[in-house]
N, C-alpha and C positions, 0 to 999 in steps of 0.2 A: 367857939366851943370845939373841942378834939371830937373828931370823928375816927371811926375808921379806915382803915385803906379802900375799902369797897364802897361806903360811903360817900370819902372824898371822891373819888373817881368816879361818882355818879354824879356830886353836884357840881363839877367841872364844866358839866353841861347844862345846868340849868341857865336861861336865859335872864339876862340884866334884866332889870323892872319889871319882870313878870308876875303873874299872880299864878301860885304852883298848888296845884293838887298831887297829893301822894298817896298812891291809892295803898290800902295796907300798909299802914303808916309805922303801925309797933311804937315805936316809944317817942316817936315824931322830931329824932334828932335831926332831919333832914331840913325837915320844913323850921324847926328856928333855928338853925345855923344858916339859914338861908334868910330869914328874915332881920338875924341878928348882924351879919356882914352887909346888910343891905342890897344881895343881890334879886330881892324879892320884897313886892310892896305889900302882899301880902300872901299865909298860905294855909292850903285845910287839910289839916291830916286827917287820912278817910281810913273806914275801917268796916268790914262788918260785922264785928262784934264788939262788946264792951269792953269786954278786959284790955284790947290794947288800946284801946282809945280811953282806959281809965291811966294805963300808963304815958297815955300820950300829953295829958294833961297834967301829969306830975312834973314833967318836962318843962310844961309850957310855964308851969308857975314857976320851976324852981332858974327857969330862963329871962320868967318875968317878959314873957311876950304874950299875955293875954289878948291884947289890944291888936294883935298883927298876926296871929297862928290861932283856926279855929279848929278843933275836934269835930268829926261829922260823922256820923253811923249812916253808913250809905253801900249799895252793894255795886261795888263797880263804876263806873263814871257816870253813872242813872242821877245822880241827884247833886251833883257839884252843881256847881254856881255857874248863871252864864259867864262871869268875868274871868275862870281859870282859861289862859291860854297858855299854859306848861305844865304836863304831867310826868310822874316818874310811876312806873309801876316797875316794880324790883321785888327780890328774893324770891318767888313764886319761879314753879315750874312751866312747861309751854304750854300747855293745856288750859292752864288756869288763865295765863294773860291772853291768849287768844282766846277764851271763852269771854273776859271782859272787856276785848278790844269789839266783839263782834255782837255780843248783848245791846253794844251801843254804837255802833259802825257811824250810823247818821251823824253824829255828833263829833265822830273824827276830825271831821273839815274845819274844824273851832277850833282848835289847839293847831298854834303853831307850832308845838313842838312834843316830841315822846322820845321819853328817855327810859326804854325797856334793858329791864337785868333779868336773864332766864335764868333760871340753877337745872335747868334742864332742856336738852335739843334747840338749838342757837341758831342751829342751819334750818331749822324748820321753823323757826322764828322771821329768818330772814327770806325764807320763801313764800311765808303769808306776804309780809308786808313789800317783796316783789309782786305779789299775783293780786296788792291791793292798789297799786302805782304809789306807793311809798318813795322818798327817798331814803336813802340811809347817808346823812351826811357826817358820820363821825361813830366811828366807835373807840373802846377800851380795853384791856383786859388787864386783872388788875391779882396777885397772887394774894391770899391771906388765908392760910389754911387751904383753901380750895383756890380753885382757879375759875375766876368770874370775868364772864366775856358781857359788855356795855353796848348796847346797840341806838346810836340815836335817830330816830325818822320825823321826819317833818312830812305832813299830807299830800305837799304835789311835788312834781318834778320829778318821779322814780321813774326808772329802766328798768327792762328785763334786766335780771345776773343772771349773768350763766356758771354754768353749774359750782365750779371752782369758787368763784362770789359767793354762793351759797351757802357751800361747807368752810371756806377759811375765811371770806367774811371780805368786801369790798377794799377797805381801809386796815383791816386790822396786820398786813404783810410790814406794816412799814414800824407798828407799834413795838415797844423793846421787847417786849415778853411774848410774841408769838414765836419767833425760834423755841424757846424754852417750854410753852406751852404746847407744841407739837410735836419735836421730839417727846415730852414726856406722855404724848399720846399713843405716837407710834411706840414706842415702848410697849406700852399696858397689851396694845393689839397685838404686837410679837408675843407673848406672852399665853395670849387667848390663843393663837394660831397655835403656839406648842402643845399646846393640849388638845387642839382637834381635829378629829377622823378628816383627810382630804373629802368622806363622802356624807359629811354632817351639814345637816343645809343652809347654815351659819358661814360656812367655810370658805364659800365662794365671793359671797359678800363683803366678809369681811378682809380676804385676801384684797381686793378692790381697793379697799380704803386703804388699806398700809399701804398700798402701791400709788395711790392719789399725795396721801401726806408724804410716802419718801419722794415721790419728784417735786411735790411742792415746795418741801426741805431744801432740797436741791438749788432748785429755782431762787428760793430768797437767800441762801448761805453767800 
C-alpha cells in the first residue's frame, strides 16, 4: 500500500519478523503495510481513544488484514502484548512521547527496538534517551510539507552525546536533507535575530544557536 514520505521513512526501520506496536496509530496505515509486505508477523494499532481506532479498522478491513493487525484502546505502552518487540510512537510532540516512554520506563527493556517521530524538540528527545543509556542507532529526516526528523533507539548500548549529538543528532550529518534542513533553520533564526533588542533575553541564546548551526554548516559542506 502507498504510504507517505513520513510514513515510509519510519517503516524503513521497522525490524524483519517483528511484532509492532504503533502507539497512536490514526488510521493504522503503518501497521498493515507492514504486515502486508511481510515485514511483521504481526501488529496492534493502539490508541487512546475510539475514533482513531474506529478509523483504524476501516483500514484493517478494507486491507483485509483482520487476521494479522489488531485495534487496541490502550493509553501508552501500559497494555500492549508481552509479544510486541518493535514500537513506533510518531506524530506527537516531546512532551507527549516522553510522558509515555516514562509512564512505562520498566517495560522499555522488552522492545528491541523504538522508532520515535517528534513534531516537536528532537534535541530534547535525544537527550532523555542519552540520560536513559539508549542507543540511537539510525535516524532520518524526511521533508513533506514540514520537516520530520526519525530517531531510532534500541535499550542498551548508549553513550553519553555531547552536546552537538544532541542538537544535530548522532547520524543524521551524513543523511541528504540535513544541509537543507539547517540552512533552512538557520535562516528562520536570522530572521528572529533581525527583529530583536541585543538586550531581550531571547537574544543571547539564540545568537548561540545560529552560531552552533553556522559552524556546523560549515563543518558538513
Amino acid at each position: 500500500m502507498k504510504l507517505s514520505k513520513r510514513l515510509a521513512a519510519i517503516k524503513q526501520f521497522v525490524l524483519k519478523d517483528s511484532i509492532l506496536a504503533d502507539i497512536g496509530c490514526d488510521h493504522a496505515y503503518l501497521p498493515c503495510a507492514c504486515v502486508l509486505d511481510g515485514t511483521c508477523v504481526r501488529a496492534y494499532a493502539c490508541d487512546i481513544n475510539e475514533g482513531p481506532l474506529q478509523r483504524a479498522m476501516a483500514t484493517i478491513k478494507e486491507t483485509d488484514t483482520l487476521d494479522r493487525v489488531f485495534p487496541l484502546l490502550c493509553a501508552g505502552l501500559s497494555d500492549c502484548p508481552e509479544e510486541v518487540d518493535c514500537v513506533i510512537i510518531s506524530g506527537m510532540g516531546y512532551e507527549t512521547i516522553k510522558m509515555i516512554l516514562e509512564n512505562d520506563f520498566e517495560r522499555l527493556p522488552q522492545f528491541k527496538r523504538l522508532i520515535l517521530q517528534s513534531n516537536s524538540d528532537v534535541d530534547l528527545l535525544r537527550q532523555w534517551l542519552s540520560d536513559h543509556s539508549f542507543a540511537i542507532v539510525d535516524e532520518d529526516l524526511v521533508h513533506e510539507g514540514h520537516y520530520y526528523q526519525i530517531v531510532v533507539a534500541e535499550p542498551f548500548g548508549g553513550r553519553k552525546l555531547s552536546d552537538d549529538e544532541i542538537l544535530f543528532g548522532p547520524l543524521m550529518p551524513q543523511k541528504e536533507l540535513f544541509q537543507e534542513y539547517w540552512e533552512y533553520r538557520r535562516h528562520k533564526l536570522s530572521l528572529i535575530l533581525d527583529q530583536l533588542a541585543e538586550d531581550h533575553d531571547k537574544y543571547a541564546e539564540l545568537t548561540e544557536l545560529f552560531q552552533r548551526i553556522d559552524k556546523q554548516l560549515k563543518t558538513s559542506s
